[in-house]
RODO-2510 file (C-alpha; in nm, 4 decimals, decimal comma):
residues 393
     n   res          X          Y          Z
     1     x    -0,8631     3,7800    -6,4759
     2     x    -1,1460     3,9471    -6,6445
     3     x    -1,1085     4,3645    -6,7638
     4     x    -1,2050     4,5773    -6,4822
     5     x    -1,4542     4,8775    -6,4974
     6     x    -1,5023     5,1275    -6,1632
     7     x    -1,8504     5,0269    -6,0168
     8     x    -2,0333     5,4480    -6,1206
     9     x    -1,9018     5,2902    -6,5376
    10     x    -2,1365     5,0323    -6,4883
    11     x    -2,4220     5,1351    -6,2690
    12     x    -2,6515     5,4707    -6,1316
    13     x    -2,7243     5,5333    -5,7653
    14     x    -3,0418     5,6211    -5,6508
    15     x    -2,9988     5,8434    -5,3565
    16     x    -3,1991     5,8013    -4,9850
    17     x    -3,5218     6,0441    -4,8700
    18     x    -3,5382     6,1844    -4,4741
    19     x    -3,7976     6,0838    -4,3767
    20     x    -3,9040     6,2270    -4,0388
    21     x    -3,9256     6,0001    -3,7529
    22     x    -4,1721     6,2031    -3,5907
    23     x    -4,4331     6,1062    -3,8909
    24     x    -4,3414     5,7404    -3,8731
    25     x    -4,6658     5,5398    -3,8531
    26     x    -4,7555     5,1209    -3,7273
    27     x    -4,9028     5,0320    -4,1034
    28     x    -4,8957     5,1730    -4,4400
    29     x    -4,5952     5,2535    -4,6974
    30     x    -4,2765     5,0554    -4,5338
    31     x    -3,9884     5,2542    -4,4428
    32     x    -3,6239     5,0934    -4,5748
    33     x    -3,4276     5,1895    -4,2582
    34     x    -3,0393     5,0374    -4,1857
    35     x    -3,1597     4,8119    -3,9369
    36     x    -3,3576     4,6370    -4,1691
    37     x    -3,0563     4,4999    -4,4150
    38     x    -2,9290     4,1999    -4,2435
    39     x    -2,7795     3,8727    -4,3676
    40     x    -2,8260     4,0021    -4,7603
    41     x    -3,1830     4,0360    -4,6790
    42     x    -3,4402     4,2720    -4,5691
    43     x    -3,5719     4,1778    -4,2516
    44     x    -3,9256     4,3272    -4,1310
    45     x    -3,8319     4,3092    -3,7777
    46     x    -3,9207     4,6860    -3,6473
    47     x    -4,0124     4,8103    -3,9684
    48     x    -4,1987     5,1496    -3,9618
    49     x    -4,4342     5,2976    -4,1750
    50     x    -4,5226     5,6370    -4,3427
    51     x    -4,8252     5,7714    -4,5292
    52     x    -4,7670     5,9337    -4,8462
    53     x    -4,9998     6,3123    -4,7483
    54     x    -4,7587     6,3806    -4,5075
    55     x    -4,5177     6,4580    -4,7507
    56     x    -4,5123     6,6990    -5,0549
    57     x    -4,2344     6,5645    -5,2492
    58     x    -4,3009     6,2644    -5,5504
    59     x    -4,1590     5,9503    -5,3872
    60     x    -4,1531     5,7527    -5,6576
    61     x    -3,7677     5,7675    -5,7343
    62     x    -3,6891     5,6440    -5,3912
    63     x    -3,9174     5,2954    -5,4438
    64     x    -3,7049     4,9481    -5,3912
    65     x    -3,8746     4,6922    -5,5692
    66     x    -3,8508     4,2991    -5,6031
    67     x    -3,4762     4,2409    -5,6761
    68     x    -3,3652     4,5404    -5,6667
    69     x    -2,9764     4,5658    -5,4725
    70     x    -2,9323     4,7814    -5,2245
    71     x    -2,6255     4,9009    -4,9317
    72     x    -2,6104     5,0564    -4,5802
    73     x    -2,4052     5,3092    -4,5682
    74     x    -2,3147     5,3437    -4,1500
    75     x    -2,3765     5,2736    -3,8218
    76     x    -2,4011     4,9003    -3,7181
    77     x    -2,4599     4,8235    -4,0490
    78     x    -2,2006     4,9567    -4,2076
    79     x    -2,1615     4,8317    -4,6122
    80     x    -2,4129     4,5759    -4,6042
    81     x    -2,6065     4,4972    -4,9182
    82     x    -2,9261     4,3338    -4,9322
    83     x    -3,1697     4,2378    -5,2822
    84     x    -3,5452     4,3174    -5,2192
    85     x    -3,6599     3,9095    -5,2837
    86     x    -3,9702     3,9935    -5,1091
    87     x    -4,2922     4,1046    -5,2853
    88     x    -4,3118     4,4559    -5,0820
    89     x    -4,1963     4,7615    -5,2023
    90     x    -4,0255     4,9484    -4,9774
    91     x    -3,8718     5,3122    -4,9693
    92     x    -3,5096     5,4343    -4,8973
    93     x    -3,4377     5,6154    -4,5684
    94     x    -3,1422     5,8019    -4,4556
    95     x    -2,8083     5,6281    -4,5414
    96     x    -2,9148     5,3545    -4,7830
    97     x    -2,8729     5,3711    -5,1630
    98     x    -3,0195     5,1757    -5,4153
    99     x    -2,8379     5,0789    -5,7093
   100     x    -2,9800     5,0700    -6,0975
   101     x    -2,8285     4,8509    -6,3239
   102     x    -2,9375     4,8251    -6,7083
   103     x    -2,9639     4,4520    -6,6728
   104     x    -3,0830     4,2077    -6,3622
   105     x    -2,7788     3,9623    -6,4553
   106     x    -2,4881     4,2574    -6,4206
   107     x    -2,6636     4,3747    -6,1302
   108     x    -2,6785     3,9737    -5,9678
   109     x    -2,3243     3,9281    -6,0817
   110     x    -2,2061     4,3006    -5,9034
   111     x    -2,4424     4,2162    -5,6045
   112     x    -2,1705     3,8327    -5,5525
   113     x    -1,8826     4,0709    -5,6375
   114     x    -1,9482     4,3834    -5,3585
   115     x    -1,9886     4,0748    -5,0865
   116     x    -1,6683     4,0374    -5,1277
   117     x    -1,5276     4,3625    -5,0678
   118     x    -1,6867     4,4614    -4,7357
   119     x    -1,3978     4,4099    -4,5405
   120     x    -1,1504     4,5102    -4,7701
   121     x    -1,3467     4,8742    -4,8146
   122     x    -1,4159     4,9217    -4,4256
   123     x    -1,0046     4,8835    -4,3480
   124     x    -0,9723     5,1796    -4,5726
   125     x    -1,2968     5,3893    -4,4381
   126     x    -1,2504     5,6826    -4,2146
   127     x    -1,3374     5,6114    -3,8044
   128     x    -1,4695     5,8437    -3,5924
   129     x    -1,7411     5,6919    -3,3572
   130     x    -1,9017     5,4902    -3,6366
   131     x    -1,7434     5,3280    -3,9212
   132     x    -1,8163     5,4804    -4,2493
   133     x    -1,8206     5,4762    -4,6215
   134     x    -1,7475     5,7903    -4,8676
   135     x    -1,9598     5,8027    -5,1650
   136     x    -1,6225     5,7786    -5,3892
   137     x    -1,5105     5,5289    -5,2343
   138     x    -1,7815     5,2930    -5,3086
   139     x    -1,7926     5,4262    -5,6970
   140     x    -1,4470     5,3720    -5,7316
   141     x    -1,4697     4,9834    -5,6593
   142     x    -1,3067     4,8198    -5,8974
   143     x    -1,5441     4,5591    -6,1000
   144     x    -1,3960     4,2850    -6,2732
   145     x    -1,6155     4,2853    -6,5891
   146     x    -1,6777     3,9680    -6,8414
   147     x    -1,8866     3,9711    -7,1365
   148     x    -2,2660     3,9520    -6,9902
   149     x    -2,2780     3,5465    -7,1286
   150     x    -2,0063     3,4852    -6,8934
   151     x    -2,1815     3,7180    -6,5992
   152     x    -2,4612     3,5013    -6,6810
   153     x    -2,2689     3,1511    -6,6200
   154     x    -2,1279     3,2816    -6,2918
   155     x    -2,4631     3,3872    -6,1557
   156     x    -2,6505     3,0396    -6,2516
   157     x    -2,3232     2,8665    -6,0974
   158     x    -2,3093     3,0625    -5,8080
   159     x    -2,6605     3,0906    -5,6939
   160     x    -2,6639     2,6587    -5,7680
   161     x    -2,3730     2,6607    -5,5477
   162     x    -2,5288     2,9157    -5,2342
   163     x    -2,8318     2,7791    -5,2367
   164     x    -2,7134     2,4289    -5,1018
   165     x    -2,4660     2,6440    -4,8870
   166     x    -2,7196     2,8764    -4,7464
   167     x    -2,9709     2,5723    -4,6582
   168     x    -2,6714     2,4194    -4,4368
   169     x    -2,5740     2,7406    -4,3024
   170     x    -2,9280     2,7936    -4,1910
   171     x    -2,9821     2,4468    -4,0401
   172     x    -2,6432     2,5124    -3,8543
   173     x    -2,7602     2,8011    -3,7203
   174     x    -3,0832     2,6744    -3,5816
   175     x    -2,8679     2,4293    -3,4336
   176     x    -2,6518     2,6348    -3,2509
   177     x    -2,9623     2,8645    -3,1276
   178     x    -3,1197     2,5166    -3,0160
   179     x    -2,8261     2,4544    -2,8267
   180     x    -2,8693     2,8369    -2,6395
   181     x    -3,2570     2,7545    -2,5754
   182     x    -3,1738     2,4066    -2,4130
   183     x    -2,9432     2,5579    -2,1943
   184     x    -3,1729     2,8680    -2,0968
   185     x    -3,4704     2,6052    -2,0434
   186     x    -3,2296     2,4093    -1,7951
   187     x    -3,1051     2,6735    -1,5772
   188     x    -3,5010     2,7892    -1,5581
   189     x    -3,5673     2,4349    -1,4539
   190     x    -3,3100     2,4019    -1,1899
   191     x    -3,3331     2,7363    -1,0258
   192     x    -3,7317     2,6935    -0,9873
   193     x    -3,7843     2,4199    -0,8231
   194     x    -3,6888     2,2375    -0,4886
   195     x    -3,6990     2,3201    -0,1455
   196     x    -3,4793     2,6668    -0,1299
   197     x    -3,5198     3,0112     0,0234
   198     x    -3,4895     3,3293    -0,1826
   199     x    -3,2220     3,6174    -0,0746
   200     x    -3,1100     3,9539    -0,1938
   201     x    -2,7730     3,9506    -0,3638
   202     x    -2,6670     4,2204    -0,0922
   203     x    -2,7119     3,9707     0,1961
   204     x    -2,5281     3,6125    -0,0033
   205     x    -2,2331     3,8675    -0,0861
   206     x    -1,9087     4,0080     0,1026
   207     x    -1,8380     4,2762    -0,1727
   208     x    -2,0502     4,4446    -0,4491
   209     x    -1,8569     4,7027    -0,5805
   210     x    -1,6993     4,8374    -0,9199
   211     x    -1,3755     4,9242    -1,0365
   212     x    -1,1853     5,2792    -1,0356
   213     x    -1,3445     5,5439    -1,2012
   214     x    -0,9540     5,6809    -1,2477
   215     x    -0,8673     5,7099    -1,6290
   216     x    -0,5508     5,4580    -1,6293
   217     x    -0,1901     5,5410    -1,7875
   218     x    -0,1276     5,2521    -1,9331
   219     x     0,2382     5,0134    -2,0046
   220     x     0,3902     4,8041    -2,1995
   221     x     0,4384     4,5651    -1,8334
   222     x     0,3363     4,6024    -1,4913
   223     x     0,0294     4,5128    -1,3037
   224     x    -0,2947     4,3494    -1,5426
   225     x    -0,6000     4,6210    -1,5585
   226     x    -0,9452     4,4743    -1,6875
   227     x    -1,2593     4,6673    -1,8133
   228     x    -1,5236     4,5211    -2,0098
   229     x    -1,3790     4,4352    -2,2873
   230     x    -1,1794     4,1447    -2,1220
   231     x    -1,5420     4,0322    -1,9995
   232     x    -1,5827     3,7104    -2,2189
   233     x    -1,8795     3,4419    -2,1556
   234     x    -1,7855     3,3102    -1,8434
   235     x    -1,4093     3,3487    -1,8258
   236     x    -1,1854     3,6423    -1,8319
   237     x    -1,0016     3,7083    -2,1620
   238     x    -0,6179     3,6819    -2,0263
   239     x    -0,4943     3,7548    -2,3586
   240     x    -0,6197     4,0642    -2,4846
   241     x    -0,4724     4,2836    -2,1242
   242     x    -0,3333     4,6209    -2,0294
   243     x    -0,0872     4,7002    -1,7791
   244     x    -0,0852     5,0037    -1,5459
   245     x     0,2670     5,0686    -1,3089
   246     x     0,2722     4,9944    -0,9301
   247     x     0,1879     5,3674    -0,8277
   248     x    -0,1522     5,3058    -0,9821
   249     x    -0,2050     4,9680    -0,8500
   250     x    -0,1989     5,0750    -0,4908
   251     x    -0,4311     5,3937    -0,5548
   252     x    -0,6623     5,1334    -0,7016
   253     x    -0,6350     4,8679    -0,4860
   254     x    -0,7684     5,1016    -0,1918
   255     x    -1,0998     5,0517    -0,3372
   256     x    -1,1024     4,6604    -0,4124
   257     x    -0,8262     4,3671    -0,4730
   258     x    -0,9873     4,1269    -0,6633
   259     x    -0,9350     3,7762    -0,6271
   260     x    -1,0170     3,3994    -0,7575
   261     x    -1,3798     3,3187    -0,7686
   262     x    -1,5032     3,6561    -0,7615
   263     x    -1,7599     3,7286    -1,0354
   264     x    -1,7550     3,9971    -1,2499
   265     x    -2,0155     4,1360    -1,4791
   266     x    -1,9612     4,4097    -1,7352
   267     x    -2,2487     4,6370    -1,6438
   268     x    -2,2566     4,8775    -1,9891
   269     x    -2,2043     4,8444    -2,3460
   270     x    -2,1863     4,4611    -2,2756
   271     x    -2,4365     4,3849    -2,0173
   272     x    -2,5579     4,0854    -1,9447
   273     x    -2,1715     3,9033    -1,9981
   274     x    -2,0375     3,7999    -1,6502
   275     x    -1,7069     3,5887    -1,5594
   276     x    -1,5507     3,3897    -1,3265
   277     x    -1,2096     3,5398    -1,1982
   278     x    -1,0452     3,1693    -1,2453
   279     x    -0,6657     3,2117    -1,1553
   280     x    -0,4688     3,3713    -0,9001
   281     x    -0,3467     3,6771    -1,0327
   282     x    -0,2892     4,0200    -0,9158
   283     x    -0,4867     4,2920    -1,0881
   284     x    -0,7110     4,5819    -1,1354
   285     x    -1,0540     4,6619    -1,2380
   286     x    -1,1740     4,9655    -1,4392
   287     x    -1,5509     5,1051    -1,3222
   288     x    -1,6802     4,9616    -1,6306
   289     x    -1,6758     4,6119    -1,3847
   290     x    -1,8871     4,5192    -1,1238
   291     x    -1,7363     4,2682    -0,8946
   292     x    -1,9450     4,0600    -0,6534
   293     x    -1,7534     3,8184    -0,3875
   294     x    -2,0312     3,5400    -0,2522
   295     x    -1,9935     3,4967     0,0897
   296     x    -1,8865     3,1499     0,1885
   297     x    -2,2252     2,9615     0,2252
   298     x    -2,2725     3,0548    -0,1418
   299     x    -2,0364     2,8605    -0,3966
   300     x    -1,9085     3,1269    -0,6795
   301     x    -1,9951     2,8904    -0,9796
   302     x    -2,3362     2,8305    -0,8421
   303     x    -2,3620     3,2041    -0,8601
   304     x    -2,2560     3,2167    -1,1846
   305     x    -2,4874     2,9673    -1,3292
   306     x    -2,7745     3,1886    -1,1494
   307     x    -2,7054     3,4852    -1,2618
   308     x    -2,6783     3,3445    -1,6847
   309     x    -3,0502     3,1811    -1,6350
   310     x    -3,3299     3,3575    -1,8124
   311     x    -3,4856     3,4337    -1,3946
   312     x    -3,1449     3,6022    -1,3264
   313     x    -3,1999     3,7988    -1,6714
   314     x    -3,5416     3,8884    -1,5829
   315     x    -3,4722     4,0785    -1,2844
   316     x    -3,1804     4,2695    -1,4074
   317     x    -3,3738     4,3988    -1,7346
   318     x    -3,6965     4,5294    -1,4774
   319     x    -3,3547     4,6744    -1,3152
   320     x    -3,1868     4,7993    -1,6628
   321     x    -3,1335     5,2003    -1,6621
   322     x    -3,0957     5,3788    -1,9711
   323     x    -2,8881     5,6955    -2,0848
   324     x    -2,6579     5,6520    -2,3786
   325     x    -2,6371     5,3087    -2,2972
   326     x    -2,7695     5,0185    -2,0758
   327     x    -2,6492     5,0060    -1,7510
   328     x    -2,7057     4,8321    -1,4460
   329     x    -2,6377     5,0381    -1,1109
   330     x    -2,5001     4,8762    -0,8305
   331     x    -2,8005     4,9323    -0,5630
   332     x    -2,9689     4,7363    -0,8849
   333     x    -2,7916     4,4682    -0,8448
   334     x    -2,8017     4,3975    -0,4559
   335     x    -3,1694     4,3721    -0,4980
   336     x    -3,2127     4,1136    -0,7086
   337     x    -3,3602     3,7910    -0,5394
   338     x    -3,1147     3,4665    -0,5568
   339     x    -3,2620     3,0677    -0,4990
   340     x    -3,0602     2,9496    -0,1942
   341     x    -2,9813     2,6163    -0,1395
   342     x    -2,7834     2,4143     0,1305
   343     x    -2,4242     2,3996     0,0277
   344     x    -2,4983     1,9746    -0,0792
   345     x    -2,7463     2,1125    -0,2824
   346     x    -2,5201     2,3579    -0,4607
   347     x    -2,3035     2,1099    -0,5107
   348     x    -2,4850     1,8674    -0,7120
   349     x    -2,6258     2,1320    -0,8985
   350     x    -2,2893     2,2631    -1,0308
   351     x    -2,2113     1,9166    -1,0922
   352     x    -2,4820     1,8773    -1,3308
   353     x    -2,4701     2,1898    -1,5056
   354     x    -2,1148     2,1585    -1,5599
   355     x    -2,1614     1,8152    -1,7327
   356     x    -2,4677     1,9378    -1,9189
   357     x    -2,2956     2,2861    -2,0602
   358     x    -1,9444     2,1002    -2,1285
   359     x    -2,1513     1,8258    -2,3653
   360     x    -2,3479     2,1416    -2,4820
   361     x    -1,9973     2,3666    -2,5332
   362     x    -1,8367     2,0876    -2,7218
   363     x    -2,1210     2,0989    -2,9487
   364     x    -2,1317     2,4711    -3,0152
   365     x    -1,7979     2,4798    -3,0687
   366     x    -1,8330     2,1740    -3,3315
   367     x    -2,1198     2,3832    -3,4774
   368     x    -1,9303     2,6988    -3,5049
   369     x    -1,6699     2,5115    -3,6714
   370     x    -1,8673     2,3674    -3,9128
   371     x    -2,0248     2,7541    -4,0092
   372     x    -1,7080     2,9291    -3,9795
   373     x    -1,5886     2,6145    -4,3145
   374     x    -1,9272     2,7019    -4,4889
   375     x    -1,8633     3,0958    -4,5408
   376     x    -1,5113     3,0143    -4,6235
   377     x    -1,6584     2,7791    -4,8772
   378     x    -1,8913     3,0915    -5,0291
   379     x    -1,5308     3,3046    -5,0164
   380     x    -1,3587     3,0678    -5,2106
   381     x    -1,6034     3,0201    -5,4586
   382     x    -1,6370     3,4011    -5,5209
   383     x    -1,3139     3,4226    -5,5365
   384     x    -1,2417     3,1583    -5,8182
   385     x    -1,5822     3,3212    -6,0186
   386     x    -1,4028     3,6875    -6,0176
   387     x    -1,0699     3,5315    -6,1001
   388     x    -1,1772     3,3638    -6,4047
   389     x    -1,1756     2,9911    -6,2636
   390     x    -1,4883     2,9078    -6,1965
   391     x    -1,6148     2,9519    -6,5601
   392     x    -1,4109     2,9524    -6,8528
   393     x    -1,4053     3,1571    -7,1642
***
């Protein structure tokens, strides 16, 4: 192991500017904004722009450069770094510091060294509704310091070693969003054409309804309770439950009993991620759920596949209401138009989607796989560079 030095010994940070969203303009100086550090980059995706007369103060001090390292501080993007390897300058906004180093291989060699604390500094940050990061504690991080030859070695050996990483991570990723566009471009297909009459959701359903808006006391046993969070991509999470006692049950069950094939969509937070109810069990529902229960010309999976294709998605985002969050109301919902087939019909087409998605599933899942191996691979190479392994004295 290499001497250690706290990460203020070895570097200076440059503070953000408020900028005032109010004076944000579509072209001129780019604004560095949290949303725009993702995947160790800076992405221009919504980037905003300021001009430099509508402020007073010099500027100059809050310029990121080419190279130049720099870390989120909250929100979504909570402790993610990214190095300016674009050509742009860009200026710091509210909650993202820009670190000075005396030297660009320290500050390389600190940039592979803070990836690898991102976890281990958020388990110790301070929730409230958003994770966050004190100012200490990212100056205290302890930096595992060789001489700068050595810094030097680690950076050449690790960038070699990324760089033939990152290509297959990339590649692995396009993969995997191929895989989502051929599925999206074969439920459009099926649910367009053919001979089939279109009907509101309302009339092809017994039941559209939510869950209990009662705040639940929750047990250790007793009868299962589901909100959204147990809303996974087309099956219900069974693992991850909470149990409410018997009294509760039979308040709740006045409302609605769900049962197998139902559907049921979490309408907030997570909208857009519906489920098949696909066992026989007794439970609950929390309002966060909307259940719908097709009526029996209408086969549930047939339903399901629907109401995932990008037609299905269409209508509910015209539908989408906004407060804190997106939400889909339930008279939203009953209006949206659903291709009806005869019951044969329905049939073969669930027979065909389900061979298509389970060849498609088995390769995301061999895809995923393969991605989930390649960031270990990056973790275990940092590790064995900070450890003293990976280049010797």
């Amino acid at each position: 192991m290499y001497p250690t030095k706290k990460l203020w010994e070895i570097c200076k940070f440059q503070n953000w500017f408020a900028f005032k969203s109010e004076l944000f303009k579509s072209e001129w100086l780019p604004i560095l904004r949290i949303s725009n550090i993702q995947d160790n980059n800076i992405s221009y995706e919504k980037l905003v722009f300021f001009d430099k007369n509508d402020y007073e103060k010099d500027l100059s001090n809050y310029i990121v450069s080419k190279w130049d390292l720099v870390i989120a501080m909250s929100w979504a993007t909570t402790w993610k770094l990214a190095i300016n390897n674009t050509n742009d300058d860009f200026y710091l906004n509210q909650r993202v510091w820009k670190f000075i180093f005396d030297n660009d291989i320290t500050k390389r060699y600190t940039h592979f060294l803070l990836s690898t604390k991102i976890q281990e500094n958020l388990n110790q940050s301070v929730w409230s509704a958003i994770p966050n990061l004190s100012t200490e504690q990212i100056k205290n991080i302890e930096i595992p310091l060789p001489p700068l030859p050595i810094q030097k070695l680690i950076v050449q050996k690790l960038d070699s070693s990324f760089e033939k990483i990152d290509q297959s991570i990339e590649l692995t990723r396009k993969n995997l969003q191929n895989i989502e566009e051929l599925n999206k471009s074969v439920l459009e297909k099926i649910f367009s054409e053919g001979e089939y009459e279109v009907k509101k959701m309302n009339d092809i359903c017994e039941k559209i309804t939510d869950g209990t808006h009662q705040t639940p006391t929750y047990f250790s046993d007793g009868v299962i309770f589901l909100s959204s969070k147990n809303v996974t991509s087309w099956f219900i999470d069974w693992k991850n439950i909470k149990y409410i006692d018997e009294k509760q049950h039979i308040e709740m069950s006045k409302r609605i009993t769900p049962k197998k094939w139902d559907i049921l969509l979490a309408k907030n937070w997570t909208t857009w991620v519906w489920a098949i109810v696909d066992r026989n069990e007794i439970f609950d529902i929390y309002v966060s759920l909307a259940l719908l229960r097709p009526k029996e010309f209408i086969i549930s999976k047939f339903l399901l596949y629907f109401i995932n294709s990008p037609i299905a998605k269409r209508q509910f985002n015209s539908r989408l209401k906004w407060v804190w969050v997106p939400n889909l109301h339930l008279k939203e919902i009953k209006e949206v138009g659903v291709p009806i087939f005869d019951i044969k019909k329905q049939k073969e087409i669930v027979a065909y989607l389900d061979d298509i998605f389970a060849k498609n599933k088995a390769l995301k899942e061999s895809y995923e796989k393969k991605l989930k191996d390649l960031e270990e691979m990056k973790q275990t190479l940092l590790k064995e560079a900070f450890e003293g392994r990976l280049v010797k004295e």
